[in-house]
C-alpha positions in Angstrom: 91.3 112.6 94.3 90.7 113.1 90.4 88.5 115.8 91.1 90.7 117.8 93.3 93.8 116.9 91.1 92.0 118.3 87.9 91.2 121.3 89.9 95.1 122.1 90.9 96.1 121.0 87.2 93.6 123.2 86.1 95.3 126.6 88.2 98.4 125.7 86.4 100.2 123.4 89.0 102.1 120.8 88.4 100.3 117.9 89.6 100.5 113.2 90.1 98.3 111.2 91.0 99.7 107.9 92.6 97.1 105.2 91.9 96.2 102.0 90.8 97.0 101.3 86.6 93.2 100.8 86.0 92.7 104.8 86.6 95.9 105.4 84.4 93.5 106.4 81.3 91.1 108.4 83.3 93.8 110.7 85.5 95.6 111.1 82.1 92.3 112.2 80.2 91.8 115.0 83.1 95.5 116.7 82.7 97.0 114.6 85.8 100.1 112.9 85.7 99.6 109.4 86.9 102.0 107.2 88.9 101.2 103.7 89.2 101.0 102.9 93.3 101.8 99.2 94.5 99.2 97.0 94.4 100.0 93.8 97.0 97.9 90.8 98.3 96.5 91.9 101.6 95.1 89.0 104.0 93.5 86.7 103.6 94.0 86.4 99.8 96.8 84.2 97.9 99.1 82.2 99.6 101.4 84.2 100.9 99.7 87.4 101.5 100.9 90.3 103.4 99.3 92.1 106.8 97.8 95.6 106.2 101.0 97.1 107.7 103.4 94.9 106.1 101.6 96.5 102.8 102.3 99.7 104.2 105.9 99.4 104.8 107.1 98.0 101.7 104.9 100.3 99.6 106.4 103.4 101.7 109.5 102.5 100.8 108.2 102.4 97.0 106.5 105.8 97.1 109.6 107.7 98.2 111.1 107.3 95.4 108.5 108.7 93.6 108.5 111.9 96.5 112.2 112.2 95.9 111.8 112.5 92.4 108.6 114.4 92.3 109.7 116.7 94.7 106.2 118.1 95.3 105.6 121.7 97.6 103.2 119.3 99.4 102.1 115.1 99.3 98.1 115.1 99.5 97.0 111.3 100.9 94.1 109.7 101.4 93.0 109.0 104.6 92.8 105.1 103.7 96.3 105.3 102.2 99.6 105.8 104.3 102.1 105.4 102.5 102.3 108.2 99.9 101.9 110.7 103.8 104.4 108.1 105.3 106.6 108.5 102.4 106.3 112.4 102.3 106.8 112.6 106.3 110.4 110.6 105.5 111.2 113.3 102.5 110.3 116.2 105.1 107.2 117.1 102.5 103.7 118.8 104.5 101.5 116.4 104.2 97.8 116.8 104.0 95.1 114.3 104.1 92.0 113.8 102.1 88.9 112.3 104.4 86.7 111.6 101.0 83.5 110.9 103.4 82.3 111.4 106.8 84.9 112.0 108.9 85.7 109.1 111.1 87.1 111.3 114.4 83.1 111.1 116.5 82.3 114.2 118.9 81.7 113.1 122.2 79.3 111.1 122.9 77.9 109.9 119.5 77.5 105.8 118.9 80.9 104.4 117.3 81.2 105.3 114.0 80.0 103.0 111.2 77.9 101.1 113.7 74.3 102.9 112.2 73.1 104.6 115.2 72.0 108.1 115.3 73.4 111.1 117.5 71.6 110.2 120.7 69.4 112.8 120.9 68.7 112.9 125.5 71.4 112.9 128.4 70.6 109.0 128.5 71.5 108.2 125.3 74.8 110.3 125.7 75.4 108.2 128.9 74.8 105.0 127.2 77.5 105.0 124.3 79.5 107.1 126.8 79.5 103.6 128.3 81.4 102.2 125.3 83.9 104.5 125.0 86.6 102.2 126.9 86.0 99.4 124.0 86.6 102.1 121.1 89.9 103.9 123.1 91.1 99.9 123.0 90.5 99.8 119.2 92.5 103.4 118.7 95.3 102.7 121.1 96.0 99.3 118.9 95.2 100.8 116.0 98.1 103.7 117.0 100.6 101.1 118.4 100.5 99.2 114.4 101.0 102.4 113.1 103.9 103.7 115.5 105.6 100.1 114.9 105.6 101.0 111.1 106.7 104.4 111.7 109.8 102.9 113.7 110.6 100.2 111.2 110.9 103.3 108.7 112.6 105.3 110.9 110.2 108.0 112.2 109.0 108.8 115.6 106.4 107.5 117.3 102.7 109.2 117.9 101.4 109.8 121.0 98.0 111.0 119.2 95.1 108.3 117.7 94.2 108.6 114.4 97.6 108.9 113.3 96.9 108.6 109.5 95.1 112.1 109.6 96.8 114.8 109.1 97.3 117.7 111.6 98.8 120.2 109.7 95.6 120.0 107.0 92.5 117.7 106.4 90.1 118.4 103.6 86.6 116.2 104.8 85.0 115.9 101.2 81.3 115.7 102.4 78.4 118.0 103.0 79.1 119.6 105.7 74.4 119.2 106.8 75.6 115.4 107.1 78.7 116.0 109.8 77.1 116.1 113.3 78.2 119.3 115.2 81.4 119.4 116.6 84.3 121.3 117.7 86.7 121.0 114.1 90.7 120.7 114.6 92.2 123.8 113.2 93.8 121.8 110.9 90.5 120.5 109.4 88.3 122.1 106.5 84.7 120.1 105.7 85.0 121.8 101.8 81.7 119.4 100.5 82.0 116.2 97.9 84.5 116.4 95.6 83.2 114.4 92.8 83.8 112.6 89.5 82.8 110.0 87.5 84.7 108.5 84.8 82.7 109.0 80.9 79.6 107.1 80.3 76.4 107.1 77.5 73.3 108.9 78.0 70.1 106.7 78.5 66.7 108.0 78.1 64.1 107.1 81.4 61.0 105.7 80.7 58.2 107.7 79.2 55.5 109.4 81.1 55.3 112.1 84.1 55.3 109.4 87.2 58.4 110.3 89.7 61.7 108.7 88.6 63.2 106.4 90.8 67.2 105.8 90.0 68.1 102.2 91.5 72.0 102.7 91.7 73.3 99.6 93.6 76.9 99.2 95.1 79.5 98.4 92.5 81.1 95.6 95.1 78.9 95.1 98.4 75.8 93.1 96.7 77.0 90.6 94.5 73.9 88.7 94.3 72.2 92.1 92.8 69.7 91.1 95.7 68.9 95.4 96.0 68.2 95.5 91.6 66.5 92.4 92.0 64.1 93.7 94.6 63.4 96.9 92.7 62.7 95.5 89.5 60.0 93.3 92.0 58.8 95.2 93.9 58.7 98.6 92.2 57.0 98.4 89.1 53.9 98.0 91.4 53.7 101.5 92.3 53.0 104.4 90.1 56.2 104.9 89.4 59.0 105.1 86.5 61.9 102.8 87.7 65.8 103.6 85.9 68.4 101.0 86.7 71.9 100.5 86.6 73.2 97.0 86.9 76.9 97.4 87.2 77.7 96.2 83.8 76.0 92.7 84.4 72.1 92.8 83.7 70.1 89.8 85.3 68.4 87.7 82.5 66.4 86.2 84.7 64.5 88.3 85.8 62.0 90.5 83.8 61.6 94.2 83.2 58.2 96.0 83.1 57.4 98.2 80.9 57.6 101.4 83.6 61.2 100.0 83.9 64.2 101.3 81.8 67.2 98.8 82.9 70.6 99.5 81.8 74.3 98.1 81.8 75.5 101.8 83.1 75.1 104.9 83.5 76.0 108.6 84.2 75.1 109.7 87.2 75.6 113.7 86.9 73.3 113.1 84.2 70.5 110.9 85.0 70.1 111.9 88.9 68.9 115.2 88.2 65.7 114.3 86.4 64.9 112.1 89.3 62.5 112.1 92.2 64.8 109.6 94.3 67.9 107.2 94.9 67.6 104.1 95.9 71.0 102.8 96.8 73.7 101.0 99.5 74.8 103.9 100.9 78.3 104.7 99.6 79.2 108.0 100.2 79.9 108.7 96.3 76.5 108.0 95.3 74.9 109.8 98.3 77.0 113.0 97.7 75.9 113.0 93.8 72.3 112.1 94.6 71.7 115.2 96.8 74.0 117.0 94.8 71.0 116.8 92.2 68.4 117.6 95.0 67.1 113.8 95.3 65.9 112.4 98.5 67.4 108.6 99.1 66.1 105.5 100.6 69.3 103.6 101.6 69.5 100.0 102.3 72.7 99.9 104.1 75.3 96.6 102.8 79.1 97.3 104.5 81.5 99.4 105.4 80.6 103.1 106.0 77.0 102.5 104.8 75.1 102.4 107.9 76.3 105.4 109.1 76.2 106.9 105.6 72.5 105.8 106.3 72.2 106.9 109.7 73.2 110.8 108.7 70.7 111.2 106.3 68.4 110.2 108.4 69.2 112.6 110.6 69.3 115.4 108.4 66.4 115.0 106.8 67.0 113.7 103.4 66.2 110.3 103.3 65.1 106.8 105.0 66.8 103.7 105.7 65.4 100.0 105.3 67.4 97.4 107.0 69.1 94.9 105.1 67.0 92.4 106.2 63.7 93.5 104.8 64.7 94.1 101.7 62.5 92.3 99.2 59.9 93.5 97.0 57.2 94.4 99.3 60.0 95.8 101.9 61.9 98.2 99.3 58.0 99.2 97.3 56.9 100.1 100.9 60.0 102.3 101.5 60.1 103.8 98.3 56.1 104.5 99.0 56.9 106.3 102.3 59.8 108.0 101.3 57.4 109.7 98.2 54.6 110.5 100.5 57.8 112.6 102.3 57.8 115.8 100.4 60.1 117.5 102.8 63.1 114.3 102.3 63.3 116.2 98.7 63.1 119.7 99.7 65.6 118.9 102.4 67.7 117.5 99.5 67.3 120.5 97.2 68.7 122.7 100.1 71.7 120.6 100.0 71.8 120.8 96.1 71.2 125.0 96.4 74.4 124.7 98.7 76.7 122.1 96.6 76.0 125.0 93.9 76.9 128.2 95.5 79.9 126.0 97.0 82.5 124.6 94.6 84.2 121.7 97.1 87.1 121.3 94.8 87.9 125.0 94.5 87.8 125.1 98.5 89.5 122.2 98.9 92.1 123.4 96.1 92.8 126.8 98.0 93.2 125.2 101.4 96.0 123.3 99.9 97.8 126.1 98.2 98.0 127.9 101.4 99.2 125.3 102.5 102.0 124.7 100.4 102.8 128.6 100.6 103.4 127.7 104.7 105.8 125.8 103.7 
């Protein structure tokens, strides 16, 4: 959303960003005015914590304010956060919405999404998750009946649609469009690539010598135990390779670094990924995008969320390998890393989808789609 908002402030227009106060400094550095968004105790945490929809409801109510003061042409959301499109749907601002990953809404057919499995690829597999499709409607159809509560508690009228929270007027999907399986798209929908950004950060030098580069860039929040870093700096100094790592601002002292190992507190990853061979990583869809962004095949060890079927694509399209969570240990993540680099075509796969992020500004796209949107009115 930084990204896209420095775009539109960058054309002239007026633009805020509604987030939490620990982005304040960055959206202000960028030319963005920043709103602070309410931050509540979702379950299970603190003793009197509120449901996901409760959160919803009372921070609607707290974000149109901010719309009627604003008064924007148009209230961009996140897909992950209803209340700023809630709020705008009760001003009677368009409201668009920002998928910033794989979109969600699965062609017909596919395994559920997030689950890790590929696009089947015969008429059986088709049939089998076919087979499933009762248990996911069941999930939708609740997950629509939450939302068209909260829509009557504020007022508005009830969907008969499923995924509600996505906009049907406009959707901006911030991937690679190589990583979406083929599909019939909404008119409404636009698949404009990865917008990214990162917030400042020093340059660190690799380790000497012409082995291939291997980046180890570890969730920020899925692997508190560092058990992915810990492997690599195992595992990996074994090969002939030169190992960079970032460990998320808290370096393990117990464990020691080779001499083919740079390890470092943070890093930039526009600026180190390029010199590198591969990624090593959880999956998140942030560090995928700006990994093949730089034309760098991935081996992904899959932790939560959207991860194994941030995994699962890239298999598919050719740019990577996965290693299930439970093999990962020195041997595991050194033998992945191996087969991956006997893979010439992962990075040549990768470079095609770096050639294409570079003929293909995301946030330009993305930023048009909305101002013709706005001029609809």
């Amino acid at each position: 959303m930084i990204a896209l908002g420095r775009e539109l402030a960058r054309r002239g227009h007026a633009v805020t960003l509604q987030t939490w106060r620990r982005w304040q400094a960055d959206v202000e550095r960028e030319g963005i005015a920043f709103a602070a968004a309410p931050e509540y105790h979702v379950f299970p945490t603190r003793e009197r914590p509120l449901t996901p929809y409760q959160a919803v409801e009372r921070a609607t109510h707290e974000t149109r304010a901010l719309v009627r003061e604003v008064a924007p042409a148009v209230v961009i959301a996140d897909i992950l956060t209803l209340a700023p499109a809630l709020a705008g749907e009760l001003e009677g601002v368009p409201v668009g919405t920002v998928i910033p990953h794989l979109d969600p809404r699965m062609p017909a057919g596919s395994a559920p999404y997030s689950c890790g499995a590929r696009l089947p690829r015969t008429r059986a597999g088709r049939a089998l998750w076919r087979g499933a499709d009762p248990l996911l409607r069941h999930g939708l159809q609740l997950g629509r009946r939450q939302l068209n509560e909260t829509r009557r508690r504020l007022g508005l009228p009830a969907l008969e649609r499923v995924h509600g929270g996505i906009s049907e007027a406009l959707t901006l999907v911030a991937t690679f469009p190589q990583l979406e399986y083929p599909r019939a798209w909404p008119p409404g929908t636009h698949v404009v690539g990865p917008l990214m950004w990162e917030p400042p950060a020093p340059d660190v030098q690799p380790p000497p010598g012409g082995d291939p580069l291997i980046l180890i860039a570890p969730s920020t929040s899925q692997d508190p135990a560092q058990t992915l870093l810990r492997a690599a700096l195992a595992g990996l100094p074994r090969l002939p390779v030169r190992v960079l790592a970032s460990a998320n601002r808290q370096i393990p002292l117990d464990v020691p670094v080779a001499p083919n190992v740079r390890l470092v507190d943070w890093l930039s990853y526009s600026r180190a990924m390029p010199a590198c061979d591969l990624v090593v990583c959880h999956g998140g869809h942030g560090t995928v995008a700006r990994a093949l962004a730089s034309g760098c095949g991935l081996v992904i060890v899959p932790a939560a969320g959207d991860m194994n079927e941030n995994g699962a694509r890239v298999d598919w399209a050719g740019v990577g390998v996965r290693l299930p969570r439970r093999l990962v240990g020195a041997r595991g993540l050194a033998l992945a890393v191996g087969r991956a680099l006997a893979r010439p075509e992962l990075r040549a796969g990768a470079r095609g989808l770096q050639d294409w992020a570079a003929r293909h500004d995301a946030a330009a796209q993305a930023a048009d789609r909305i101002e013709e949107f706005a001029a609809r009115g």
